[in-house]
C-alpha positions in Angstrom: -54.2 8.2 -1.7 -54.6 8.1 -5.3 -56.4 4.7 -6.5 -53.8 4.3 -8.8 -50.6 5.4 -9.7 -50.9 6.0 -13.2 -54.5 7.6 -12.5 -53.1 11.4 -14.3 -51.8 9.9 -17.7 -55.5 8.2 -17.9 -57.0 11.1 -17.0 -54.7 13.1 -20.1 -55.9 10.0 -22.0 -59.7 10.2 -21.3 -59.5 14.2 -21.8 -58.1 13.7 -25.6 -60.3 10.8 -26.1 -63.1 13.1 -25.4 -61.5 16.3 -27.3 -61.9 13.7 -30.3 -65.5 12.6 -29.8 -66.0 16.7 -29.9 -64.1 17.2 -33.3 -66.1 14.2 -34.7 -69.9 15.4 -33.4 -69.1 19.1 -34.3 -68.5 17.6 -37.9 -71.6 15.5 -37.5 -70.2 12.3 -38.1 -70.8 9.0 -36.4 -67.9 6.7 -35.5 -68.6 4.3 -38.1 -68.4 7.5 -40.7 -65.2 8.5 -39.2 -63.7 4.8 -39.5 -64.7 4.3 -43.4 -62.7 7.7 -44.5 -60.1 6.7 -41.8 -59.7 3.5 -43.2 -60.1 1.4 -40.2 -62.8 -0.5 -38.0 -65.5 1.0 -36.5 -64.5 -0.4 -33.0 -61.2 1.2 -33.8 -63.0 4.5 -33.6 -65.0 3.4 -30.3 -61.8 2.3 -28.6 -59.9 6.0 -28.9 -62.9 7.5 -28.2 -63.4 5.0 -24.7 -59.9 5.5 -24.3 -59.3 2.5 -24.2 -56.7 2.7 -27.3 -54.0 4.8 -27.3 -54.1 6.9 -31.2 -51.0 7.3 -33.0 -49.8 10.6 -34.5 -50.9 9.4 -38.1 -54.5 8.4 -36.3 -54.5 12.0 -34.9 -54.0 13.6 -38.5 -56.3 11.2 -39.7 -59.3 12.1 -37.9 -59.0 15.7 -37.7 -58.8 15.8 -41.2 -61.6 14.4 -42.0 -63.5 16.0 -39.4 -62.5 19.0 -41.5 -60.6 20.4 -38.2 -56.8 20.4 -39.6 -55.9 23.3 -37.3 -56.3 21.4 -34.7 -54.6 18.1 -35.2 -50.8 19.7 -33.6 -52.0 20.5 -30.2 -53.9 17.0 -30.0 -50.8 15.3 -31.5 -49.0 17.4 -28.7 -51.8 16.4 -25.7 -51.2 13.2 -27.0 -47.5 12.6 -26.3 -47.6 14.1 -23.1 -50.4 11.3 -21.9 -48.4 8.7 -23.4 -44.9 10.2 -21.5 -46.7 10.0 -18.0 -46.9 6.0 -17.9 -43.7 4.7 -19.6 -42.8 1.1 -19.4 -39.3 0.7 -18.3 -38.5 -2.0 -21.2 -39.3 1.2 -23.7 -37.3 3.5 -21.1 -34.0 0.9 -21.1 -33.8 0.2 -24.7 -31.3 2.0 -25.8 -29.4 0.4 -22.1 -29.5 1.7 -18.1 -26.6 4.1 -19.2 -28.9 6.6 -21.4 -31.2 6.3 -19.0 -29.4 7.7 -16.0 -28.0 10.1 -18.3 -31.2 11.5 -19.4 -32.2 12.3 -16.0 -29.2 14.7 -15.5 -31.0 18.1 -16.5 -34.1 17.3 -14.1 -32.1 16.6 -11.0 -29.5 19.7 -12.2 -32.5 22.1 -11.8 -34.5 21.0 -9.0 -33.7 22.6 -6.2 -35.8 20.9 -3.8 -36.3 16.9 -3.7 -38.5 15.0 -1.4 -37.4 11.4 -1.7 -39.4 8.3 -0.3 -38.2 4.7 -0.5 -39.7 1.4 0.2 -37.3 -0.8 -1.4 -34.1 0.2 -2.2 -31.4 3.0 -1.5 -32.2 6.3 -3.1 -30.0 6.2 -6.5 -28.5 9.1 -5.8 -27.2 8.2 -2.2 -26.0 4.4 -3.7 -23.0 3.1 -3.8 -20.8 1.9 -7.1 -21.3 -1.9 -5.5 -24.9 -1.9 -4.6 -25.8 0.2 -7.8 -24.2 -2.6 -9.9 -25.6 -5.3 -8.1 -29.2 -3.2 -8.5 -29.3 -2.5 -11.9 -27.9 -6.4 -12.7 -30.7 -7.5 -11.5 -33.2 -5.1 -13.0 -31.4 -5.6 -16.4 -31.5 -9.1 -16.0 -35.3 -8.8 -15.3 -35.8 -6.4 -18.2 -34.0 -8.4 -20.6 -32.3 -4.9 -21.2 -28.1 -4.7 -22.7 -25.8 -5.5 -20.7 -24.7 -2.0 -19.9 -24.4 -1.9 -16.3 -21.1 -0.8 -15.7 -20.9 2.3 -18.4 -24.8 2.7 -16.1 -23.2 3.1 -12.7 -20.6 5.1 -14.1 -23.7 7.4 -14.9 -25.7 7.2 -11.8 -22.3 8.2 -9.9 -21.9 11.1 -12.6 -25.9 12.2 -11.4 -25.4 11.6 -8.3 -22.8 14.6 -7.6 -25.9 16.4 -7.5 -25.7 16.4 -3.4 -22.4 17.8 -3.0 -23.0 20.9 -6.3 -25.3 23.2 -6.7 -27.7 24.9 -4.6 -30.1 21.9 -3.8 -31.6 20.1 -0.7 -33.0 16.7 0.0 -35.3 15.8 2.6 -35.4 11.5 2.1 -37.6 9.6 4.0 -36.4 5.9 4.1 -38.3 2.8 5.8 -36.2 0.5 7.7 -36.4 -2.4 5.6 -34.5 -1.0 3.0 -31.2 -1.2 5.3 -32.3 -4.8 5.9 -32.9 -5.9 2.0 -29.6 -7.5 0.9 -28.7 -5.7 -2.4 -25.9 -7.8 -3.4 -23.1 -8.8 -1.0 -22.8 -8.2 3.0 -19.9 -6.2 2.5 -21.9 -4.4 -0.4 -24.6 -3.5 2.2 -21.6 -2.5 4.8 -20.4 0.1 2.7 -23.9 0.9 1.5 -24.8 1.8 4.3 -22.2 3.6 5.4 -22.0 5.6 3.0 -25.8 6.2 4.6 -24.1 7.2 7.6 -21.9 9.6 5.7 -24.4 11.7 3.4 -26.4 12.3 6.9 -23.7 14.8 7.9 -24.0 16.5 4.8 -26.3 20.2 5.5 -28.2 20.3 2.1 -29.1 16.0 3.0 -31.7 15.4 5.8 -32.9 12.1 6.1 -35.5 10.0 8.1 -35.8 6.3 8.5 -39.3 5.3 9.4 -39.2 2.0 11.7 -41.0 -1.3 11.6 -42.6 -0.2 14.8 -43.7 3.3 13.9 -47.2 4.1 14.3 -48.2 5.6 11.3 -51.2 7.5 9.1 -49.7 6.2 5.8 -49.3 2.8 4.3 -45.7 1.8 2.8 -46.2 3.6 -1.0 -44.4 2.7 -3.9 -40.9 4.8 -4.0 -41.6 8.3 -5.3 -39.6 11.5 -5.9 -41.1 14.8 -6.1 -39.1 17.8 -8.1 -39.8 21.1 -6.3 -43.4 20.4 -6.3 -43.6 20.4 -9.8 -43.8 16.8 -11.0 -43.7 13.6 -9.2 -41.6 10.3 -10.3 -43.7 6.6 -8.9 -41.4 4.0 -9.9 -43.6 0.8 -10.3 -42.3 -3.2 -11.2 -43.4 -2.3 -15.0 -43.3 1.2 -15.8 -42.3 5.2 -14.1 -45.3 7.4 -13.8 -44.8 11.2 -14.4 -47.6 12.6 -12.5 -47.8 16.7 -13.1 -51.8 17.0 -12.6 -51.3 20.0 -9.8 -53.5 18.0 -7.5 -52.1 14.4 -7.9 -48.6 16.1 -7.2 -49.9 17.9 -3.8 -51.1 14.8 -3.2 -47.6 12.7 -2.7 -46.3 16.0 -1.3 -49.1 15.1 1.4 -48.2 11.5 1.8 -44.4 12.5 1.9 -45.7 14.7 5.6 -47.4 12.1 7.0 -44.9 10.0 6.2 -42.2 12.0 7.6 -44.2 11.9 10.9 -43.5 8.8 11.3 -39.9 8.7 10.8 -37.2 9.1 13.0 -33.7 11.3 12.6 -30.3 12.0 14.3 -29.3 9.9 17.0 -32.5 7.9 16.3 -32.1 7.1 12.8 -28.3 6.2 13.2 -28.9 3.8 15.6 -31.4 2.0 13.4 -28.9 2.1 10.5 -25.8 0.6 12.8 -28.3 -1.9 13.9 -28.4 -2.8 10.2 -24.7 -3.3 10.2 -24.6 -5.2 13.3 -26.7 -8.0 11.7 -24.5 -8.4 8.5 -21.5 -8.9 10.7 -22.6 -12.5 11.2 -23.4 -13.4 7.7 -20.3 -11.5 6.8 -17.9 -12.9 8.9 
């Protein structure tokens, strides 16, 4: 398993970082040179070139140009936003409110054709209820400190979420058991949350697993993760999504998701771990 989730945008961060320290020796320029026609502090320079800052566009321009290497200052510009877009903090993600958010989602999901869904924590969005997504995204907008958006936001995750039933998709979701024992809002909210579980099972193009407490198993509970037809990767973390799209970083949570799945259960199995879930709201419930 990787060390660290966002291990692929430092690795697009270290590779630009170094891309720089080549512009600046091929122009034969120390760091401190590079800093007085920059206009900035010499540890500024040693920072981007540690990667241990992240350069701005301007920086960018800046020190190609005086590295006399113009040209090259759009495809590190380029390189650049794409290691900043792998690790984004959700408070810069929900800005703008949990409604654009879901919305901006809707052309990856309309174009992936195959999803492999794990969750450790909650109800994959696109299987959630209007109840339990409201009383999820409450509480992450009230953890955020995001606007108060949340029901124009579950509007849109219902909008995304007709994604199962169109199209020509399919969705193999691997789900551990404590999800359908975490209590997302009210017992009644988890009631119809999970059935609507029960529901989506009996759809062809859904196939889900729920791994159990007891299952022996060769992986670790992971951090939810989505993977889009083993082309990118989604690792939702307390502070921020990682994109991963490193080739070998993706195989690698396409790996976890098998060994994973071989410790789940289906059918009649998972079904009776889900009613199970039920059972025990009744008293709380009733």
């Amino acid at each position: 398993m990787p060390t660290s989730p966002s291990s692929s945008a430092q690795a697009a961060r270290e590779a630009l970082a170094a891309r720089l320290r080549e512009v600046r020796l091929d122009a034969e320029l120390t760091r401190r040179e590079v800093a007085a026609r920059c206009g900035w502090s010499e540890s500024k320079s040693s920072r981007i070139e540690a990667a241990r800052t992240a350069p701005s566009d301007a920086d960018v321009r800046a020190w190609c140009a005086v590295c006399s290497a113009g040209s090259e200052a759009a495809d590190l510009i380029a390189a650049n936003r794409q290691a900043d877009s792998m690790y984004v903090q959700w408070k810069r993600l929900q800005r703008a409110g949990l409604r654009r958010l879901q919305e901006s989602s809707v052309p990856l999901y309309e174009r992936t054709r195959r999803f492999r869904i794990y969750c450790s924590h909650v109800m994959p969005g696109i299987f959630q209820t209007p109840e339990y997504a409201s009383a999820l995204l409450s509480g992450i907008a009230g953890m955020h400190g995001t606007p108060d958006d949340v029901a124009d936001a579950v509007r849109a995750r219902m909008k995304r979420s007709q994604v199962i039933r169109e199209g020509d998709h399919c969705f193999a979701v691997l789900i551990e058991e404590s999800v359908l024992r975490y209590r997302i809002g009210t017992p009644e909210v988890m009631a119809g949350q999970l059935g609507q579980l029960l529901s989506l099972m009996t759809l062809p193009a859904v196939s889900v697993g729920i791994i159990p407490f007891t299952a022996a198993r060769s992986v670790w509970p992971l951090e939810t993760f989505t993977v889009f037809d083993d082309r990118r990767a989604h690792v939702e973390l307390l502070s921020a999504r990682v994109t991963v799209t490193a080739p070998g970083e993706v195989e690698l949570y396409r790996k976890a998701f098998s060994r994973l799945r071989e410790s789940a259960v289906y059918g009649a199995q998972a079904r009776s771990l889900i009613t199970a879930a039920l059972g025990a709201l009744e008293p709380a419930s009733g």
